[in-house]
Structure formats: structure tokens, C-alpha cells
BARO-79907 format. One record per atom (N, C-alpha, C, O): atom name; chain; x, y, z; residue in one letter. Coordinates in nm, 3 decimals. Example, Ala and Ser with C-alpha at 12.3 -4.5 7.8 and 13.67 -1.06 7.14 Angstrom:
<recs>
REC   lumlo   lumkol        xx        yy        zz   tiza
REC       N        A     1.319    -0.569     0.780      A
REC      CA        A     1.230    -0.450     0.780      A
REC       C        A     1.320    -0.330     0.780      A
REC       O        A     1.424    -0.332     0.846      A
REC       N        A     1.285    -0.225     0.708      S
REC      CA        A     1.367    -0.106     0.714      S
REC       C        A     1.290     0.003     0.787      S
REC       O        A     1.341     0.114     0.804      S
</recs>
This chain:
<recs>
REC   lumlo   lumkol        xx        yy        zz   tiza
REC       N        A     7.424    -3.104     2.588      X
REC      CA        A     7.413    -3.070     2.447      X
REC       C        A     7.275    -3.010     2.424      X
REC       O        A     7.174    -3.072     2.457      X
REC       N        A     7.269    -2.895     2.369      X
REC      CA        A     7.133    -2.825     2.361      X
REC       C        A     7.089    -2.933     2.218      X
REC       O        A     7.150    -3.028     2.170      X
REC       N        A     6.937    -2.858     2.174      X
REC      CA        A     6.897    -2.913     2.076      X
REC       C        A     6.951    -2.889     1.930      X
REC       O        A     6.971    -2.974     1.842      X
REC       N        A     6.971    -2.734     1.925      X
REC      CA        A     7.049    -2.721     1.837      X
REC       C        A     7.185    -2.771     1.796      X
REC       O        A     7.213    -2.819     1.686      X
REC       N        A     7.285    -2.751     1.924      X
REC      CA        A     7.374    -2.891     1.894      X
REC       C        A     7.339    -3.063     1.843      X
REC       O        A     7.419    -3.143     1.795      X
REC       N        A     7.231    -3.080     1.866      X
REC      CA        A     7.220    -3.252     1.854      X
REC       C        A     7.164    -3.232     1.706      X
REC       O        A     7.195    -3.320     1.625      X
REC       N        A     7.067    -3.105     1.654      X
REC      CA        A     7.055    -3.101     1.521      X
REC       C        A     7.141    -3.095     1.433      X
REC       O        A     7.129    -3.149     1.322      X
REC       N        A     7.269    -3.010     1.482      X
REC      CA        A     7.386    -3.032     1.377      X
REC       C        A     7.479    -3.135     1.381      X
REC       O        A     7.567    -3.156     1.298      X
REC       N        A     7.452    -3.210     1.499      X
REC      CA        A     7.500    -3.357     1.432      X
REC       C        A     7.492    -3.423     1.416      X
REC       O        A     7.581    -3.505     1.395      X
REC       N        A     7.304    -3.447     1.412      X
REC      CA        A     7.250    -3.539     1.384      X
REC       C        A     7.273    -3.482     1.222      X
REC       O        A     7.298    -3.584     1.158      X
REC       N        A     7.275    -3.357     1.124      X
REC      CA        A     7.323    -3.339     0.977      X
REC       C        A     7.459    -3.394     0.969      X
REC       O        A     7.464    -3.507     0.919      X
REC       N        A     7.557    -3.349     1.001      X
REC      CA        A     7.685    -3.410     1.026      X
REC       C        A     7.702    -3.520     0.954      X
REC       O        A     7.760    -3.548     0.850      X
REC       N        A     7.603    -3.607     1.076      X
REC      CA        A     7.605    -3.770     1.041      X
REC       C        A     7.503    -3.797     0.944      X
REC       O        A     7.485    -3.911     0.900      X
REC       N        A     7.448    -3.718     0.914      X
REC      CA        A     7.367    -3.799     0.728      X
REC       C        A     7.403    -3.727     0.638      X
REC       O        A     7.342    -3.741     0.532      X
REC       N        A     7.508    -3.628     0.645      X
REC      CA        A     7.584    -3.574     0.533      X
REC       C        A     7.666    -3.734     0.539      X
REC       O        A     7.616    -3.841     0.503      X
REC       N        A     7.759    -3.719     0.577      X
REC      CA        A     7.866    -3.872     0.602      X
REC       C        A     7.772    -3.968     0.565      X
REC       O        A     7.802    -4.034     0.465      X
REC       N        A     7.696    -3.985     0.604      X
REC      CA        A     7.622    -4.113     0.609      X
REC       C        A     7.604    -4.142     0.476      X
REC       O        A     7.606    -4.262     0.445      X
REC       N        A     7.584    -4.040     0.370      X
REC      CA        A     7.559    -4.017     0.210      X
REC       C        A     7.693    -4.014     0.133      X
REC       O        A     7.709    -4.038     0.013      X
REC       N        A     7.766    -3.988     0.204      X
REC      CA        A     7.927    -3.953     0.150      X
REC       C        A     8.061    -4.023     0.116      X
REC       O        A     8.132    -4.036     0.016      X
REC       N        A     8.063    -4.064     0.257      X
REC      CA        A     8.158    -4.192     0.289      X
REC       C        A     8.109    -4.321     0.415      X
REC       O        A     8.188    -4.402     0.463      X
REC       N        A     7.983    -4.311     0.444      X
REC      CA        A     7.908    -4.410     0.537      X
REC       C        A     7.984    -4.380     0.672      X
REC       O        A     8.095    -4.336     0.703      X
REC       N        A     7.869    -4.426     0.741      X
REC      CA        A     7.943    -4.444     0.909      X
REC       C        A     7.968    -4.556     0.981      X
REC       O        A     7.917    -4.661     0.943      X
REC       N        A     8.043    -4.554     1.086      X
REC      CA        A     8.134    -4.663     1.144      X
REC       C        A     8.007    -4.712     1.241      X
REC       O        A     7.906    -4.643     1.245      X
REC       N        A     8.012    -4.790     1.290      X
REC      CA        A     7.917    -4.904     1.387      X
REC       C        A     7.862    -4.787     1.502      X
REC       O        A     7.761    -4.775     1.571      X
REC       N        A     7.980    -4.712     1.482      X
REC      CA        A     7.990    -4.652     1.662      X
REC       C        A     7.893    -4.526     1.601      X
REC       O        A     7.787    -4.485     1.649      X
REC       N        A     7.946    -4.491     1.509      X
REC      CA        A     7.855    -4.307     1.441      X
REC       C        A     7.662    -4.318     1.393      X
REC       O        A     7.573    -4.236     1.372      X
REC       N        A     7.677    -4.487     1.394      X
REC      CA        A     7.539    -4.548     1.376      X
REC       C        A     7.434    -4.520     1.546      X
REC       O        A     7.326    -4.471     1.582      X
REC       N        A     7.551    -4.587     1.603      X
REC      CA        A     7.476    -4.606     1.719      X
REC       C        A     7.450    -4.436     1.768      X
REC       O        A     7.345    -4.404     1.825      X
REC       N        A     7.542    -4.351     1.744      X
REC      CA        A     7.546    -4.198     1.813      X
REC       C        A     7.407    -4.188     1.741      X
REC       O        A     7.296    -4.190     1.792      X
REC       N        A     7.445    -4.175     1.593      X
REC      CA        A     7.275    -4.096     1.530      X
REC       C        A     7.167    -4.173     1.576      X
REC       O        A     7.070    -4.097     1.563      X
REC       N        A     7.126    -4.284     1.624      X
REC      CA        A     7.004    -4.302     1.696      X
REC       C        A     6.969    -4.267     1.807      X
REC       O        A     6.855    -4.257     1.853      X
REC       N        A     7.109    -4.240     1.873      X
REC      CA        A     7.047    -4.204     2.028      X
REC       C        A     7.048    -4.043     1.986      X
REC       O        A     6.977    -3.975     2.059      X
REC       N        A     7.106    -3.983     1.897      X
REC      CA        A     7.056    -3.827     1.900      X
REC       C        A     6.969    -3.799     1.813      X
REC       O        A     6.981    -3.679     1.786      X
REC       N        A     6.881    -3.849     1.752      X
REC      CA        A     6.742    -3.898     1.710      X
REC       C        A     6.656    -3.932     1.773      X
REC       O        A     6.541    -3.899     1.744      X
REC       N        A     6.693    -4.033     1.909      X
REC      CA        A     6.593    -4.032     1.973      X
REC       C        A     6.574    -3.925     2.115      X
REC       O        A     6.501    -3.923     2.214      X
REC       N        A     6.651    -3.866     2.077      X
REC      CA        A     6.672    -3.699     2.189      X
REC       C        A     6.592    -3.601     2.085      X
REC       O        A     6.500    -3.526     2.115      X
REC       N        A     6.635    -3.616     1.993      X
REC      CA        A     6.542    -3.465     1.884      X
REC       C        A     6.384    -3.549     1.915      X
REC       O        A     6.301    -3.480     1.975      X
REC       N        A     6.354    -3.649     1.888      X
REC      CA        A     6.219    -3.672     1.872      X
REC       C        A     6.122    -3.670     2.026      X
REC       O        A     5.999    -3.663     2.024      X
REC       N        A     6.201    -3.676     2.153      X
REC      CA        A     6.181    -3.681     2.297      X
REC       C        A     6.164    -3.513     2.271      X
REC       O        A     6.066    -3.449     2.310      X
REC       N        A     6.237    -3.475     2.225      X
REC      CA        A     6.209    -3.311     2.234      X
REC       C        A     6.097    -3.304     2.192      X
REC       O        A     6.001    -3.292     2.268      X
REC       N        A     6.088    -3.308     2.058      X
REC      CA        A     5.975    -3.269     1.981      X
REC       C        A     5.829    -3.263     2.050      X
REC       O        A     5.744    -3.176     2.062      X
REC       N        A     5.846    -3.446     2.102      X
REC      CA        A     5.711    -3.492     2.195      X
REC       C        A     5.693    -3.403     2.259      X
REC       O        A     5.577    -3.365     2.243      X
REC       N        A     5.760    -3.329     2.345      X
REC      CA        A     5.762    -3.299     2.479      X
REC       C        A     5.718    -3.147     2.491      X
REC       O        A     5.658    -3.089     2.582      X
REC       N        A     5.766    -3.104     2.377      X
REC      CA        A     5.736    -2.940     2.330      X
REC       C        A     5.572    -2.960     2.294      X
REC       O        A     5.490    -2.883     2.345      X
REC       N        A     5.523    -3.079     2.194      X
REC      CA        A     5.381    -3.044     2.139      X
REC       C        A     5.275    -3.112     2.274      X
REC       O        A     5.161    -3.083     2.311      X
REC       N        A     5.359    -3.195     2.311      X
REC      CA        A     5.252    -3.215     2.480      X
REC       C        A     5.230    -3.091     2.548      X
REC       O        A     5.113    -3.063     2.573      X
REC       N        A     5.327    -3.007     2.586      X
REC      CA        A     5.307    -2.862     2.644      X
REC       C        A     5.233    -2.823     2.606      X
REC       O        A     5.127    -2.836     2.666      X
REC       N        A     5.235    -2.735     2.459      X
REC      CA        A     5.152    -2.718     2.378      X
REC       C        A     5.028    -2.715     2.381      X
REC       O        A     4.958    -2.618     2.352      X
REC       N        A     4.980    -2.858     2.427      X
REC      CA        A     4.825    -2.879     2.408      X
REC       C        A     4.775    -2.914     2.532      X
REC       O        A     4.653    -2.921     2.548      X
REC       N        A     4.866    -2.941     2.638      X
REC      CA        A     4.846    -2.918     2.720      X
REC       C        A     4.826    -2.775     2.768      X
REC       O        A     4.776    -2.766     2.880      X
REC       N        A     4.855    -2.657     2.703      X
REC      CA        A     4.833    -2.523     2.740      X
REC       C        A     4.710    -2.466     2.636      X
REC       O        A     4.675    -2.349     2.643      X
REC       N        A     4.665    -2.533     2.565      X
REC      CA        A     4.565    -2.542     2.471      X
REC       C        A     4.434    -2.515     2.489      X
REC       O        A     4.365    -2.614     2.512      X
REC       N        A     4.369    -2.393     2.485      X
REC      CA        A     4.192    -2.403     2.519      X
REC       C        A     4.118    -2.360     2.394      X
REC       O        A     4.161    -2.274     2.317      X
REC       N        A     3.977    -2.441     2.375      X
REC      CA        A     3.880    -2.405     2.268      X
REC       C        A     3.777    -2.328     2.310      X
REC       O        A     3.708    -2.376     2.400      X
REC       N        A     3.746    -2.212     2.266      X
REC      CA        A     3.646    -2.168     2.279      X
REC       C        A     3.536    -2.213     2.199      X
REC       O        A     3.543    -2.211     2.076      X
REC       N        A     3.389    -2.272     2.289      X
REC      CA        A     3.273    -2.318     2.191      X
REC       C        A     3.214    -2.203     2.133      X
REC       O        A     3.245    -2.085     2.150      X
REC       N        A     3.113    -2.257     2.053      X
REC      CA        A     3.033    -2.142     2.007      X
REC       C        A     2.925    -2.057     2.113      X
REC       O        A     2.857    -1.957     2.090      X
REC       N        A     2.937    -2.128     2.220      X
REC      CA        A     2.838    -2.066     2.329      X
REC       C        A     2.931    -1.982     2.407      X
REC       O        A     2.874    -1.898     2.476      X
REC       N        A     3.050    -1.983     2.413      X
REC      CA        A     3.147    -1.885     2.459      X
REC       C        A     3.179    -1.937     2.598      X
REC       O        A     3.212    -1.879     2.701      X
REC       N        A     3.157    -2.085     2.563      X
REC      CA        A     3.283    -2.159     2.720      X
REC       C        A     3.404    -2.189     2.666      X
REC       O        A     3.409    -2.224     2.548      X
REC       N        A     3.513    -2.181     2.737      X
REC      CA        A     3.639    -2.183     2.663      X
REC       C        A     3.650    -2.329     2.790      X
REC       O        A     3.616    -2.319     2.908      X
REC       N        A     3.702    -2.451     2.726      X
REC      CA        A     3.718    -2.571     2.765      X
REC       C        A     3.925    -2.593     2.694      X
REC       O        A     3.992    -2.553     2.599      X
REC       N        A     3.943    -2.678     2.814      X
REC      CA        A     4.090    -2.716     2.746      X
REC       C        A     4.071    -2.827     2.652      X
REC       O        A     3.962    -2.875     2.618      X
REC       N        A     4.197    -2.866     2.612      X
REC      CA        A     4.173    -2.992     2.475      X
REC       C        A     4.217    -3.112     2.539      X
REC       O        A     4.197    -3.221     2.486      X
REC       N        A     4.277    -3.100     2.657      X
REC      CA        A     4.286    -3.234     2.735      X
REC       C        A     4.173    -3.232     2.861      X
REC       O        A     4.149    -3.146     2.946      X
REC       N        A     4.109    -3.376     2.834      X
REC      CA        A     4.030    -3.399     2.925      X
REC       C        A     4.075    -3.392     3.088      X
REC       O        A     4.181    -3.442     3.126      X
REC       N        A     4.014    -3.348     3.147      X
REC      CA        A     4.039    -3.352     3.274      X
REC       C        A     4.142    -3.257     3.368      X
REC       O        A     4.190    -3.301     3.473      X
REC       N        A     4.166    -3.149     3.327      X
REC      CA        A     4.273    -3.062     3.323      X
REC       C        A     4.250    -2.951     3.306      X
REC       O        A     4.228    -2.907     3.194      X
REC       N        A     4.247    -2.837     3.472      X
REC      CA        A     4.159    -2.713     3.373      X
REC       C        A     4.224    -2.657     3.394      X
REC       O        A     4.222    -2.541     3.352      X
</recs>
């Protein structure tokens, strides 16, 4: 299931969820595809800053994670 799939049903299930409520089982789905959107999320802004460099004002460009060049 890509991400975009797990976004539309993780809506799906809080449209329902607002509408006519969900069953034990549609509870348990939206947390585990909640906790897949948010594993994403992590995982994209770790890259991120892990690919991340500052240039100082003296014109050394240093990364934003220690130890990692």
C-alpha cells in the first residue's frame, strides 16, 4: 500500500468514524495506518536533515547532524 493509499483510508475511516462510528476491527486498522503515515513522515524529515548543510558566516558549510559529513 503506497502512502497515498494509507492516506485515503486513513480519511475513509474518520469520515465513518464521524458518521456512523467504527467497528473494533476499523479501530484497530486506523492505528496501524497511522502509525505507517507517521513512520513515513519520520523517515522522510530524518533524510532531510540528514542531507542538510549550514553554511557559517565564515563560509564553512558544516552538516546539521553531528558527526556525519
Amino acid at each position: 500500500m503506497t502512502i497515498e493509499e494509507t492516506i485515503k483510508r486513513i480519511n475513509e475511516l474518520a469520515h465513518k468514524a464521524k458518521t456512523e462510528g467504527l467497528t473494533p476491527g476499523e479501530v484497530e486498522e486506523r492505528e496501524k495506518l497511522r502509525n505507517i503515515y507517521r513512520q513515513s513522515v519520520i523517515g522522510n524529515l530524518r533524510a532531510q536533515l540528514d542531507n542538510t548543510s549550514v553554511r557559517e558566516a565564515d563560509g564553512t558549510v558544516r552538516r546539521l547532524r553531528p558527526g556525519r559529513s
